[in-house]
C-alpha positions in Angstrom: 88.6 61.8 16.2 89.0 64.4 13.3 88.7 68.1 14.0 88.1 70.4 10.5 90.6 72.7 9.8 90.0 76.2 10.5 89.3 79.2 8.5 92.5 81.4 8.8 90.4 84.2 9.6 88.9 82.3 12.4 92.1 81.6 13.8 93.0 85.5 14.0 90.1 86.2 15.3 91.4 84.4 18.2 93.7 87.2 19.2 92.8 90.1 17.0 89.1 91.7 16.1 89.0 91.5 12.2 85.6 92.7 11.3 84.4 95.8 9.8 84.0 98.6 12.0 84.6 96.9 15.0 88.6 97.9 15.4 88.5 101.6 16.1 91.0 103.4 14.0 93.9 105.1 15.9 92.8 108.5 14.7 89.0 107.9 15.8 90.3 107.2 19.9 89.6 109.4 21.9 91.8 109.8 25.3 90.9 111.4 28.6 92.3 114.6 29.4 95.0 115.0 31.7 94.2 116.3 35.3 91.1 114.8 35.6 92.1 112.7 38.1 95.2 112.2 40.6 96.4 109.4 42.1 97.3 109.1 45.9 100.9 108.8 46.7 100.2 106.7 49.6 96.9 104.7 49.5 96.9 104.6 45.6 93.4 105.9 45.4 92.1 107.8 42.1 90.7 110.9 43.1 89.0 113.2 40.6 91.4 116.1 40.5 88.1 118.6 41.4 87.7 116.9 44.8 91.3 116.7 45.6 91.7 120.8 45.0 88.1 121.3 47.3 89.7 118.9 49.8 93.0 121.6 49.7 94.8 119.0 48.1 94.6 116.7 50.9 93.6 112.9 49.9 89.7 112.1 50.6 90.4 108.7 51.3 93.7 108.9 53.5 94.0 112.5 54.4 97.8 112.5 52.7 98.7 116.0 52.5 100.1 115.8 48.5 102.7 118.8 48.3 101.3 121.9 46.8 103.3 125.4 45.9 102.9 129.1 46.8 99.8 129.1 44.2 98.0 126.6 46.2 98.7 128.0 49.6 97.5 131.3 48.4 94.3 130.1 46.8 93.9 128.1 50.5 94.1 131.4 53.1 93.5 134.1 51.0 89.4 134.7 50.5 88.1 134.2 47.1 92.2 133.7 46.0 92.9 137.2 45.9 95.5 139.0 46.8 98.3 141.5 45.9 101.9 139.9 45.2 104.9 142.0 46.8 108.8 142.5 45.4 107.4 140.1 42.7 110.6 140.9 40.5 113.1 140.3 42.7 115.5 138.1 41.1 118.7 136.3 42.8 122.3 137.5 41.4 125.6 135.7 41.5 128.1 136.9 43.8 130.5 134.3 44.0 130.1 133.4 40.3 129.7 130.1 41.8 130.1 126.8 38.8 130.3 123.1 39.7 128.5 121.0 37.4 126.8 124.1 35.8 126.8 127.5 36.4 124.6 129.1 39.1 122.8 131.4 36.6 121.9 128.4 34.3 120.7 127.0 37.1 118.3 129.9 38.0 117.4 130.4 34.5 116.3 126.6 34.4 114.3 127.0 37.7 112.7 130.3 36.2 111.7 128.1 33.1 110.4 124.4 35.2 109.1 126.6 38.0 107.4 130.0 36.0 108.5 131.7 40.0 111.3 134.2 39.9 113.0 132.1 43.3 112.1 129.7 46.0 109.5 132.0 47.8 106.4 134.4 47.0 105.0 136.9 49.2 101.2 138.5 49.1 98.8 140.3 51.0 95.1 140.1 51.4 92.1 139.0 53.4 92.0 135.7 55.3 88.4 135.0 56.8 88.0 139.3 56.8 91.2 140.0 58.0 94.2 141.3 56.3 97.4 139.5 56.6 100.9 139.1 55.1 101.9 135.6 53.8 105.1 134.6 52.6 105.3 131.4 51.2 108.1 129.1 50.2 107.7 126.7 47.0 110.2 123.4 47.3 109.8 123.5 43.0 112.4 125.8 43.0 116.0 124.5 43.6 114.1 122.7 46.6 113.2 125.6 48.3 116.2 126.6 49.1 116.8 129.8 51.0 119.1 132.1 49.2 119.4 136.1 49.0 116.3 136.3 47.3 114.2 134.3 50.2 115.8 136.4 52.8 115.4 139.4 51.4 111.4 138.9 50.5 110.5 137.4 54.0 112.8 140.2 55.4 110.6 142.6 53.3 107.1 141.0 54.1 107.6 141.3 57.6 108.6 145.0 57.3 105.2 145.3 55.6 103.5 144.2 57.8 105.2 146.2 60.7 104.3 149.3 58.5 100.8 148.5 58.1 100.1 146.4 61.5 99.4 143.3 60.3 99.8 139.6 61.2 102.9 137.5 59.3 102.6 134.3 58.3 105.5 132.6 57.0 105.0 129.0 54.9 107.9 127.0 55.1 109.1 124.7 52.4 112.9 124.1 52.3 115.8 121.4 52.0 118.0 124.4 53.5 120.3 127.1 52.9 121.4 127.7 49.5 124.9 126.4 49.2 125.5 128.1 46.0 125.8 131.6 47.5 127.6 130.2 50.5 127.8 132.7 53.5 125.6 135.2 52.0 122.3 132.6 52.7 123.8 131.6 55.9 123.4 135.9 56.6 119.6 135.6 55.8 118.7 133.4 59.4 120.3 136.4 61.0 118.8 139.4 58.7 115.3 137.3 59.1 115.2 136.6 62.3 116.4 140.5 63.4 113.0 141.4 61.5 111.3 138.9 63.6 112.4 140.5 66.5 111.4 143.9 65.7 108.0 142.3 64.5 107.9 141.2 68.2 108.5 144.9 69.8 105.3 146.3 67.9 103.3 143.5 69.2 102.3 142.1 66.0 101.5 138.5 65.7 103.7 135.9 63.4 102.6 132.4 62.9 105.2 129.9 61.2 103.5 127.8 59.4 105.9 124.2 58.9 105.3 121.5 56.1 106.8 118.5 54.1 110.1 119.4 54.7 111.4 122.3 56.7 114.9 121.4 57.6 118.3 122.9 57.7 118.9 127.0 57.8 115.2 127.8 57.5 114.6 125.4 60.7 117.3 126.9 62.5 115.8 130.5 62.0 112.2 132.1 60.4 110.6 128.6 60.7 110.8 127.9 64.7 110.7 131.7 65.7 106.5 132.2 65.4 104.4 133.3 68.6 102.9 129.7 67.3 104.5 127.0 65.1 102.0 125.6 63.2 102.4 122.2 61.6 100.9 120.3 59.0 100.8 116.4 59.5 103.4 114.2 58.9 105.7 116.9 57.9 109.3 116.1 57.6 111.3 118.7 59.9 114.4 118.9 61.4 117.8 120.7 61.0 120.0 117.7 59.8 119.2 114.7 58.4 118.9 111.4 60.4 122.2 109.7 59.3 123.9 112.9 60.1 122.2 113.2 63.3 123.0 109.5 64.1 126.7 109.3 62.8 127.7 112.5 64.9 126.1 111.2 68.6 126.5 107.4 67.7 122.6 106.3 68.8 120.0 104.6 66.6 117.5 107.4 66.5 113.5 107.2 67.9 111.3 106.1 65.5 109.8 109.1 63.3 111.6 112.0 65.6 111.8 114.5 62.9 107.8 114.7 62.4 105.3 117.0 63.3 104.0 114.6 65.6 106.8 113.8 67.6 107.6 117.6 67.6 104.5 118.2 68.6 104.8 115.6 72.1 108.0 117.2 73.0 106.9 120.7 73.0 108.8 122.4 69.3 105.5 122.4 67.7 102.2 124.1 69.3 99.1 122.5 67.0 99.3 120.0 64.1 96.6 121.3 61.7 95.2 119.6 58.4 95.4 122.0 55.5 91.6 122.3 54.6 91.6 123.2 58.5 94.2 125.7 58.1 92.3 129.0 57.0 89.6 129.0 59.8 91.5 127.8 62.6 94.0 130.5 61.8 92.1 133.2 61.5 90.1 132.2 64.8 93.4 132.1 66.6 94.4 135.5 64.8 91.0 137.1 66.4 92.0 135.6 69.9 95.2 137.2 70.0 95.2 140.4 67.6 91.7 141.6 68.3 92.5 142.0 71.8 96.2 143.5 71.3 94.3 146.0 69.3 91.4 146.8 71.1 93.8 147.6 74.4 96.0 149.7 72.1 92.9 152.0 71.3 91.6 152.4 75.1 95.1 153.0 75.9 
């Protein structure tokens, strides 16, 4: 049997559209725009970015609660996203002209530039649900949230202003830790912090900690685990060291997810696990619970 020999074009054609008009030139494509849609870390799911943000930035499909920044957090609790930003200019120095593979300054400036913050937390205050609070919220973007002077000194400040102005704290916690490049100076901010805390306490003023993916090491060991309620978010990574330290100093195999909220949460470290698009009303409803009748008994008294 004899087959005719093709037409060359008609071989290409095989493989490769050769006809007028029907290749579109690479000038005339047309792409979609970025952030339209995100994609799940864990179920894979594409989500149109608009959904995600109503949803708090919690997946519709698998509730997986992506990691957001101060920004976020602050659209979240505070009504309509407004609010007014406190010690906004408060930048972190060098005092121990600290170098190893770069200098500690580059690596500020750097942060400034990736992140647009000035350091590793941002503090604000405004309405939540009709009520005004202070929120102080750490941002893991920045040198992975890592408490230096800085974060001290603003969460330090934001509890004074609320002492000054009686109102409820809440602190956000977002940290791999102390800072190690100012050494004994960020190790001083668990005791300067916790002190405010304290004095917060004597005037009878609520503070809700408020713990997500991760809150470990020096912010753990202070701010983080000191609220009149520890509030989780789910899943969340937290713990003071990590599980091959913790397992090479007592020499046991760890249980199975014991630095999560929820295990936290069985044995007692943890009072509620709340999702995020939860967060705002069932915060202010336990706000109302507990401050509302602190204050009316101040004024009878």
């Amino acid at each position: 049997m004899e087959f005719e020999e093709e037409d060359e074009n008609e071989k290409s054609s095989w493989f490769k559209r050769v006809r007028e008009n029907i290749v579109t030139k690479t000038k005339d494509k047309k792409s979609t725009p970025d952030g339209l849609w995100e994609k799940c870390p864990r179920c894979k799911a594409i989500i149109p970015a608009k959904d995600l943000i109503a949803n708090a930035w919690v997946c519709t499909q698998c509730e997986f609660h992506t990691k957001i920044g101060s920004k976020e957090y602050f659209a979240i609790l505070f009504d309509a996203g407004k609010f007014t930003e406190l010690d906004a200019d408060l930048i972190s120095g060098d005092p121990l002209s600290f170098h190893d593979t770069s200098a500690y300054t580059d690596r500020i400036r750097v942060s400034q530039a990736k992140s647009g913050l000035k350091d590793a937390v941002r503090s604000a205050t405004g309405k939540m649900n009709g009520m005004p609070v202070v929120i102080a919220c750490m941002d893991f973007s920045f040198i992975g949230g890592s408490m230096g002077s800085v974060v001290g000194e603003k969460i330090a400040r934001a509890i004074d202003y609320g002492r000054e102005h009686r109102m409820p704290v809440l602190v956000i916690s977002k940290s791999g830790g102390a800072r190690m490049m100012e050494a004994a100076f960020s190790l001083m901010q668990m005791a300067k912090t916790s002190a405010r805390l304290a004095l917060l306490a004597q005037d009878g003023i609520p503070y809700i900690s408020i713990l997500t993916d991760p809150t470990t090491g020096g912010v753990t060991a202070s701010y983080a685990m000191l609220g009149d309620f520890n509030v989780a978010e789910p899943e969340a990574l937290i713990g003071f060291a990590g599980p091959r330290v913790i397992r090479e100093t007592i020499g046991r195999d760890l249980p199975k997810g014991f630095q999560s909220s929820e295990f936290l949460l069985e044995h007692g470290f943890v009072d509620f696990i709340v999702k995020r698009f939860e967060m705002k009303d069932k915060l202010s409803t336990l706000l109302r619970l507990i401050w509302d009748k602190k204050q009316a008994k101040k004024e009878n008294n």
